[in-house]
C-alpha positions as CSV (number, residue, x, y, z in Angstrom):
1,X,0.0,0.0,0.0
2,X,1.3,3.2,-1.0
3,X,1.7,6.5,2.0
4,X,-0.3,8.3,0.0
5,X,-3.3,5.9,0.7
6,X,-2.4,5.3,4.2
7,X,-2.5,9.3,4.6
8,X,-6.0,9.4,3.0
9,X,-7.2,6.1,5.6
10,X,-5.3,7.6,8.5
11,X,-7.6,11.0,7.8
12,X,-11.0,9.3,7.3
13,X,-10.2,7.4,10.5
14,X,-9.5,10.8,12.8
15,X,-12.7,11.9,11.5
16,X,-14.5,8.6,11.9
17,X,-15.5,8.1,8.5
18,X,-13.8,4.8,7.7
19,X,-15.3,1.8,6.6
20,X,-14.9,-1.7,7.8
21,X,-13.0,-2.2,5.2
22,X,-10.7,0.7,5.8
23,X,-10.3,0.0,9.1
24,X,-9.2,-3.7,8.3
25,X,-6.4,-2.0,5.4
26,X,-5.4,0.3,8.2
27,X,-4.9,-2.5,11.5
28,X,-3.4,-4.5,8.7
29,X,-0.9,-2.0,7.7
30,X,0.2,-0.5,11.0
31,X,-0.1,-4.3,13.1
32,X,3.6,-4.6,11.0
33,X,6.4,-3.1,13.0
34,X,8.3,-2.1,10.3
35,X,5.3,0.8,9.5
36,X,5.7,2.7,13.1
37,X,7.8,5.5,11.4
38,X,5.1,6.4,9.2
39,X,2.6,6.1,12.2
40,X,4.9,8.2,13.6
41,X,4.9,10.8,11.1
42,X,1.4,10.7,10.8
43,X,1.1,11.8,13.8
44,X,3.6,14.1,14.4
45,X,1.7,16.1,10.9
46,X,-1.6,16.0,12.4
47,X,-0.5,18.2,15.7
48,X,1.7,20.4,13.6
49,X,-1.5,21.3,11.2
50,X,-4.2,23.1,13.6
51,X,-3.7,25.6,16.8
52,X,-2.9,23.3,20.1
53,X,-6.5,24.2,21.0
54,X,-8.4,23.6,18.0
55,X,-6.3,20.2,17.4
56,X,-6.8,18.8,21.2
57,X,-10.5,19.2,20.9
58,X,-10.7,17.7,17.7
59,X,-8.6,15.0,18.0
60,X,-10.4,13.9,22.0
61,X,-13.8,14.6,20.0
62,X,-13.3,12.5,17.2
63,X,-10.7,9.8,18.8
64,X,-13.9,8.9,21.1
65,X,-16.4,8.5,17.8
66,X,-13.7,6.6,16.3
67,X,-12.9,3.9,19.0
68,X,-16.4,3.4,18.9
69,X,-16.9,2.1,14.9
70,X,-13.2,0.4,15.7
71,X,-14.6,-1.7,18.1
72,X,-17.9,-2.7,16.9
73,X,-15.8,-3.6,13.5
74,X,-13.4,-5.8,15.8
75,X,-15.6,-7.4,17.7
76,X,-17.7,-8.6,14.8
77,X,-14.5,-10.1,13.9
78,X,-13.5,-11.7,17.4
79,X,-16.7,-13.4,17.3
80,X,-16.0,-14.6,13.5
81,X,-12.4,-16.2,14.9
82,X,-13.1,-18.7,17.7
83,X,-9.2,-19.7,18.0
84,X,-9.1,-15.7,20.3
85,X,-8.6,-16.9,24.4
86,X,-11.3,-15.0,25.5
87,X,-9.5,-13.4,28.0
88,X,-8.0,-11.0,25.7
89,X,-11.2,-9.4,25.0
90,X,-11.0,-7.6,28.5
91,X,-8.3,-5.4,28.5
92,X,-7.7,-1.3,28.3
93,X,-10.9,0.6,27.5
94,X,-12.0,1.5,24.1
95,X,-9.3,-1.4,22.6
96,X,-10.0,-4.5,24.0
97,X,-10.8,-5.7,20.6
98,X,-7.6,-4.1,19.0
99,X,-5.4,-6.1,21.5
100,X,-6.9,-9.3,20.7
101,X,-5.2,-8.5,17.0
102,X,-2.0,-7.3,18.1
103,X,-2.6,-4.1,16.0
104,X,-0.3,-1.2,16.6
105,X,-2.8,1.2,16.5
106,X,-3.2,2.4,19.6
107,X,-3.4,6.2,19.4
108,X,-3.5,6.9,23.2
109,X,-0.1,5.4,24.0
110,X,1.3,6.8,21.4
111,X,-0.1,10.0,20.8
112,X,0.9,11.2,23.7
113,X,4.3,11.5,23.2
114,X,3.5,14.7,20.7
115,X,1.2,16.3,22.7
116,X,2.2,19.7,23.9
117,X,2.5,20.5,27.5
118,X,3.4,24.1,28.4
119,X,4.7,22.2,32.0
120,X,7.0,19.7,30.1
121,X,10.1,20.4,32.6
122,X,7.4,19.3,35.5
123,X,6.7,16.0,33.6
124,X,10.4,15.1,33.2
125,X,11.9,12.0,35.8
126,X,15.0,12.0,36.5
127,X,16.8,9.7,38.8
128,X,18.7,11.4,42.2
129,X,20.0,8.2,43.3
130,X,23.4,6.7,43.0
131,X,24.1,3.3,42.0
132,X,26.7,1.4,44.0
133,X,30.1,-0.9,43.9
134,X,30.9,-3.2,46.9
135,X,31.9,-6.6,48.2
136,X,33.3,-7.9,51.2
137,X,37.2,-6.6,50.5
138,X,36.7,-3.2,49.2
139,X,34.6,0.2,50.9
140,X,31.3,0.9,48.5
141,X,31.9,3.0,46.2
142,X,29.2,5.2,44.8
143,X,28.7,6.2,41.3
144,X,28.8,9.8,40.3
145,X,25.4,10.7,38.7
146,X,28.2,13.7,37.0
147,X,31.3,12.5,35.2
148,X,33.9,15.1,34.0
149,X,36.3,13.0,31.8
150,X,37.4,9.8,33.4
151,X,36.6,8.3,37.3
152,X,39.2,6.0,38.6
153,X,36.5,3.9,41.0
154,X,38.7,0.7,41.6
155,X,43.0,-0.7,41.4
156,X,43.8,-3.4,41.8
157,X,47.2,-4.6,41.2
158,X,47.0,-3.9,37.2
159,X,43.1,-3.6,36.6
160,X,41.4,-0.4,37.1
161,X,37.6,-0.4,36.7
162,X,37.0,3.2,35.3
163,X,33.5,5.1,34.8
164,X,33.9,6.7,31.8
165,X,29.9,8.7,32.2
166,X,26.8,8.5,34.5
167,X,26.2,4.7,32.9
168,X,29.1,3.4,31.7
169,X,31.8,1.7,33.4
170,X,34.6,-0.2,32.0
171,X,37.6,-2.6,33.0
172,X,40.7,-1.9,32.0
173,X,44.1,-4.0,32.5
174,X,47.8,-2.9,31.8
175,X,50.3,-5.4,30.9
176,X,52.9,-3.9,32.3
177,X,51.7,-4.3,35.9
178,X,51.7,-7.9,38.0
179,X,48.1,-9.2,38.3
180,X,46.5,-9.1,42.5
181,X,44.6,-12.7,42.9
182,X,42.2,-10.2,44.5
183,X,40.9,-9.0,41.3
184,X,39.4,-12.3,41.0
185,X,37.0,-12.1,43.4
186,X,33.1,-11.0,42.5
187,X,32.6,-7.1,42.9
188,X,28.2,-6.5,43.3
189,X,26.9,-3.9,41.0
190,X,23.5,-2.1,42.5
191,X,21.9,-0.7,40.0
192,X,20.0,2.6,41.6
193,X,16.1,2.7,40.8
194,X,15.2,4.9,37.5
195,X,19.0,3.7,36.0
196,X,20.3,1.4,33.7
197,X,24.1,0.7,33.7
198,X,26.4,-0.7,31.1
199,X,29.4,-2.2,32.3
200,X,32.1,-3.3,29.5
201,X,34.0,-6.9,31.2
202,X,37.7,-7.4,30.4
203,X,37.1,-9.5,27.9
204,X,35.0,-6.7,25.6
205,X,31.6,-7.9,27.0
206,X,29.3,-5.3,27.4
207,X,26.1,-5.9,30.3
208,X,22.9,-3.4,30.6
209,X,21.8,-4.1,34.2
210,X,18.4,-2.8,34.3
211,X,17.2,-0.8,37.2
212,X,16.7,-2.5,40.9
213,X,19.4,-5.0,39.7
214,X,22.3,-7.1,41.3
215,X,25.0,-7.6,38.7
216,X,28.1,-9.3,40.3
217,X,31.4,-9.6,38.3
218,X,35.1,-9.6,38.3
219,X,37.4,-7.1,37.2
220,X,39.4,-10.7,36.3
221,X,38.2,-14.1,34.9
222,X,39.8,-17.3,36.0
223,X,41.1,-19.3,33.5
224,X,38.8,-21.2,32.4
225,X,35.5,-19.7,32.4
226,X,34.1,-16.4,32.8
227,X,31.2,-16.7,35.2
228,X,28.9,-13.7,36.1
229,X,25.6,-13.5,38.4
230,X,22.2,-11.8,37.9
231,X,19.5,-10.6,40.3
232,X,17.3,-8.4,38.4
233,X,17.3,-8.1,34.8
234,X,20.5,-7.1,32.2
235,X,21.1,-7.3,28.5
236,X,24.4,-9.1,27.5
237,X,25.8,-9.1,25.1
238,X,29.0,-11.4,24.9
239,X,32.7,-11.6,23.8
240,X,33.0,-14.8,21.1
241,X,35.7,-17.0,22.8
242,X,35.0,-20.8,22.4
243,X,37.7,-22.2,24.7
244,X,36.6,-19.8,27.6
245,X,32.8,-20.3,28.4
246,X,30.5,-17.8,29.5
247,X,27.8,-18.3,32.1
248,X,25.2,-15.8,33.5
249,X,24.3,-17.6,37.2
250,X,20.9,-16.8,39.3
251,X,19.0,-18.7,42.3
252,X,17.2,-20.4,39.9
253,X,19.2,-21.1,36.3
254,X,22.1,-21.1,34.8
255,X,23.0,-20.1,31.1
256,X,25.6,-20.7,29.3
257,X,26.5,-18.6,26.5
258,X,28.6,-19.0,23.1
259,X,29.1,-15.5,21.8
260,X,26.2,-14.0,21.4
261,X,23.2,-11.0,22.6
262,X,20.2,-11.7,25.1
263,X,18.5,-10.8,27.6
264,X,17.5,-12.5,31.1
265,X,14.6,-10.7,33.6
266,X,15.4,-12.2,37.0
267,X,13.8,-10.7,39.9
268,X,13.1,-12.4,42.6
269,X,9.8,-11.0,42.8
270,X,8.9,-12.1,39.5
271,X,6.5,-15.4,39.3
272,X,8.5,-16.5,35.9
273,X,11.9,-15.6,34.6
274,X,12.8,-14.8,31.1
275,X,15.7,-15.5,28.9
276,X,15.3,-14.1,25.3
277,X,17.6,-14.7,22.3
278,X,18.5,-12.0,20.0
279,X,21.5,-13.5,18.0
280,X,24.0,-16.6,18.6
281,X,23.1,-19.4,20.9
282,X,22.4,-20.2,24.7
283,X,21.6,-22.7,26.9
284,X,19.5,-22.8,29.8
285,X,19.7,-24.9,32.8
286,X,17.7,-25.0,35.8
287,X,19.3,-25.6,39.1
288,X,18.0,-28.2,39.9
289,X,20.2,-31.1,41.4
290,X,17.3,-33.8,40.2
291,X,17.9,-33.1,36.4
292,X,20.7,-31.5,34.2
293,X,18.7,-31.3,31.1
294,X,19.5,-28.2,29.2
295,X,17.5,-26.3,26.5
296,X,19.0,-24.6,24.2
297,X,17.2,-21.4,22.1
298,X,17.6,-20.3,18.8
299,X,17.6,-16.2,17.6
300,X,13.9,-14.8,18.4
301,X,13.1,-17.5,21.0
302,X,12.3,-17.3,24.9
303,X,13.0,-19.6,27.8
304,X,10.1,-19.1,30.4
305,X,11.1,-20.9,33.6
306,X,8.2,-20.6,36.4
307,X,10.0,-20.2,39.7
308,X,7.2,-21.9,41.9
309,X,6.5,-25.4,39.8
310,X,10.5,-25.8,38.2
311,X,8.3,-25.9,35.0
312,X,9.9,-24.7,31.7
313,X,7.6,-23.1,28.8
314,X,10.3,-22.7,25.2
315,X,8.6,-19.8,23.2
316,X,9.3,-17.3,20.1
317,X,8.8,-13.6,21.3
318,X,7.1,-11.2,18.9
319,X,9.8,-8.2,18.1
320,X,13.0,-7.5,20.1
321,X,12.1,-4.0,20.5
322,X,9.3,-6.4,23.1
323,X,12.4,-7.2,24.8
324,X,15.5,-4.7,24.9
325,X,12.7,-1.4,24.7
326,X,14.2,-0.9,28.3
327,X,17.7,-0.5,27.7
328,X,16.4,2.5,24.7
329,X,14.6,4.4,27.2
330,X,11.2,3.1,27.0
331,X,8.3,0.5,28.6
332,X,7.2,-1.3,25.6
333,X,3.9,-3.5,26.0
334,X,1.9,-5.8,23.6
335,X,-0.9,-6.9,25.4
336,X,0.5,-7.2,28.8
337,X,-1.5,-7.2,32.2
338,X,-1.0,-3.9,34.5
339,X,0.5,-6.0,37.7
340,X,3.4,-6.7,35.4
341,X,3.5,-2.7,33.9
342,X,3.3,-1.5,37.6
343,X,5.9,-4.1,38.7
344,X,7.9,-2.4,36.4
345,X,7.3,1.1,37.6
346,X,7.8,0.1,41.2
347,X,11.3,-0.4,40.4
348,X,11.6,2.4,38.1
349,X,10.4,4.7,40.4
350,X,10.9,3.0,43.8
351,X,7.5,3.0,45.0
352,X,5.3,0.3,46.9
353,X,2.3,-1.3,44.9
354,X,-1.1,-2.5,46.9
355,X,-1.7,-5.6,44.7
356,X,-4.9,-6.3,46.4
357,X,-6.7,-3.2,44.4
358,X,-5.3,-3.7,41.0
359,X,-7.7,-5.0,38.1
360,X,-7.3,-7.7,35.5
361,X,-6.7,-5.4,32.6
362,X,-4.3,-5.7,29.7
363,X,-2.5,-2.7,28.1
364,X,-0.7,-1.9,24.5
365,X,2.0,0.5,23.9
366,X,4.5,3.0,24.9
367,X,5.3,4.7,28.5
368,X,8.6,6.8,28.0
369,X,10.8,6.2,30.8
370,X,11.8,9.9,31.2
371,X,7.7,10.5,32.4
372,X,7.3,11.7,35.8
373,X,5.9,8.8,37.7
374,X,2.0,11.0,38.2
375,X,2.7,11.7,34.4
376,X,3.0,7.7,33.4
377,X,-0.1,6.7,35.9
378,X,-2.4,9.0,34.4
379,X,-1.9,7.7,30.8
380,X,-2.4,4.6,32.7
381,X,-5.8,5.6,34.5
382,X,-6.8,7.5,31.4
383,X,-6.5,4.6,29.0
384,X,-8.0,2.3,31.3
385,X,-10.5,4.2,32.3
386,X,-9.4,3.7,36.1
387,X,-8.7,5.8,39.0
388,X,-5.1,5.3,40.1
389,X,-3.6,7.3,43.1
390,X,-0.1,7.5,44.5
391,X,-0.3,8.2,48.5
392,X,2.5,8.0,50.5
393,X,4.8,6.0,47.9
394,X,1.6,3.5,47.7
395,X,0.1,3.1,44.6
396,X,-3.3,1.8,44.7
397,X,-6.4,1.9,42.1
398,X,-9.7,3.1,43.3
399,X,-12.8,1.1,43.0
C-alpha cells in the first residue's frame, strides 16, 4: 500500500468516516512493526497542522467516535475467529478488541508523546539516586550521577575499573603491571532505581543491568571460564571465545552462552523468569540437582522458567524492540496485564504497589521512561478508564 493511501485512511479514521474495510487496510498496515515511522509521522503532521487548542478538541472529540466504529468492526471479527482466548477481549478501554489483534494502532499510547505541555520540565523523571560498587574486600563506592572525563573507582594490582559517564563503566588492564589474585574475586553492581548501567568486562563484554538489579562480576576471569551473576534483569551481550565459556548464574538457572546478545529478567519477585535470544546461541539450565537437562534457544526464542512449579515453557517472542525497549529508554507492552507494567514502575520509580486493588486489565503500547511517575499513571488511568492514586509512595487503584 502506498503512503499516499495510508494518509487518506489515517484521515477518514480521525474523522471517523472509515469503513470496515478501511479499518481492516489500516490494522493491517500498521499491526507490521516495520510501518511505526510512518505512524509516527502521521502523527507528528496531524499536531503540527491546527492551533494546540483547535487540534486537542478535535482530536479527543473525534478519537472517542472513532474507537467506537473500531470496536464494533473488531468485535464482529472476534466473534468470527473462535481460536481468540477470551481473555484477551477484557483489557484497556475502548481497545480491548484491537489487543486481541496485536494491532499497533493504539493512538493513546502513542499519541501522547506529541502532545504539547506548556509544563513539560514538571513532567520530566530524573533519577537522584546513586548506583553502588561493593563486596566484602573493598569500601562501597558510589557512582557519580556527574562524570567530568574519566573516574578511577577501583586498582587493583593492574586492573582499574573506570567510569567513563553517568552509565558506563569499563575494566581496563595494563600489561605492564603484575596481576592481585584479589581482582578475582566477584565485585556486586547495585543498579540505583530509574537507572540502567552498562558495564564493558575485560574481555570486551558489554552488560545493561536494568534498574533494581544485582549484577556481580570480576574485574578478572579465571582461566577457564568467565562466570557472572544476575539478580534483576541485564542485557548481555558477549565476547566470542570458544575455549573460555561464558555463564550468566541466578537462584534459579544457569545459562551458558557461546558468543552472542540476550537478555535475562530475574527478579526475585517475578513469578516467571525470562531469557530471550536476540542472535547466537544459549543454553538454559535449571538448578535443579534432580535433572541436568539443558534447553537450548535459537535467535527470536524465549525460555520461560516458572519459579514456583521448576516448569519450563520454550517460546518465540514477537519483536525485540518487546524485549530490549528498556535499555532505549522506553516501557514497551503488547498486550500485557497492568500487575506486570506496575511491577515495572515500582522499580523504576521505587515505589510500593497495593496488589490487592489492581484489576485484570491488559495494556498496548508506549510509556517513555523519562515521564514523571504522576505523568506515566495517568496515561495509565486515562487509557483504562481507572482511577489510580499514589499516597505516601503506595500506589493503589480506586474502585
Amino acid at each position: 500500500m502506498r503512503k499516499e493511501d495510508i494518509k487518506i485512511l489515517f484521515d477518514k479514521y480521525l474523522q471517523n468516516k472509515c469503513s470496515e474495510e478501511d479499518l481492516r487496510l489500516l490494522l493491517s498496515y500498521f499491526k507490521d512493526e516495520n510501518n511505526r515511522e510512518v505512524f509516527d509521522k502521521l502523527l507528528e503532521d496531524f499536531y503540527e497542522v491546527e492551533e494546540e487548542s483547535v487540534r486537542n478538541d478535535l482530536f479527543f472529540s473525534e478519537r472517542e467516535k472513532s474507537f467506537d466504529t473500531v470496536d464494533l468492526y473488531l468485535e464482529k471479527l472476534i466473534h468470527q475467529e473462535k481460536r481468540h482466548p477470551k481473555y484477551f477481549i477484557r483489557t484497556i478501554k475502548a481497545w480491548h478488541y484491537a489487543a486481541t489483534l496485536a494491532a499497533v494502532l493504539l493512538l493513546f499510547f502513542f499519541y501522547r508523546s506529541y502532545l504539547p505541555n506548556d509544563d513539560e520540565n514538571l513532567d520530566v523523571f530524573s533519577s537522584n539516586y546513586t548506583s553502588v560498587l561493593s563486596n566484602a574486600i573493598y569500601p562501597e563506592v558510589h557512582l557519580s550521577n556527574v562524570v567530568f572525563g574519566q573516574r578511577e573507582l577501583l586498582r587493583v594490582g593492574s586492573v582499574r575499573l573506570l567510569q567513563l559517564s553517568k552509565n558506563y563503566l569499563k575494566v581496563v588492564e595494563s600489561i605492564s603491571e603484575a596481576r592481585d589474585s584479589l581482582a578475582y574475586n566477584s565485585l556486586k553492581l547495585t543498579v540505583a532505581p530509574g537507572q540502567c548501567v552498562m558495564v564493558e568486562l575485560a574481555d570486551g563484554t558489554r552488560v545493561t543491568v536494568n534498574s533494581a538489579s544485582d549484577f556481580y562480576f570480576p574485574l578478572l576471569y579465571q582461566e577457564k571460564q568467565r562466570t557472572v551473576e544476575l539478580d534483576g534483569e541485564a542485557y548481555f551481550d558477549v565476547a566470542s571465545n570458544k575455549d573460555v565459556p561464558f555463564f550468566v548464574k541466578s537462584l534459579d538457572q544457569v545459562v551458558q552462552v557461546y558468543g552472542t546478545r540476550f537478555n535475562v529478567k530475574n527478579y526475585k519477585d517475578d513469578e516467571v523468569i525470562k531469557t530471550s535470544l536476540i542472535e547466537g546461541k544459549v543454553s538454559v539450565r535449571k538448578r535443579d540437582r534432580k535433572t541436568n537437562e539443558e534447553y537450548i534457544l535459537s535467535p527470536g526464542e524465549q525460555i520461560r522458567l516458572e519459579r514456583a512449579s521448576k516448569e519450563i515453557e520454550l517460546e518465540r517472542f514477537k519483536t525485540e524492540k518487546e524485549i530490549l525497549s528498556w535499555t532505549k529508554g522506553e516501557f514497551a507492552y503488547d498486550n500485557v496485564a497492568l500487575k506486570v507494567i506496575l511491577k515495572d514502575l515500582a522499580r523504576w520509580y521505587n515505589v510500593e504497589v497495593d496488589w490487592k486493588t489492581i484489576p485484570d486489565l491488559r495494556f498496548q503500547g508506549i510509556i517513555p521512561q523519562k515521564y514523571a511517575l504522576e505523568k506515566a499513571l495517568n496515561l495509565l488511568g486515562e487509557t483504562g478508564g481507572i482511577q489510580i492514586e499514589m499516597k505516601e509512595n503506595l500506589i493503589t487503584v480506586k474502585p
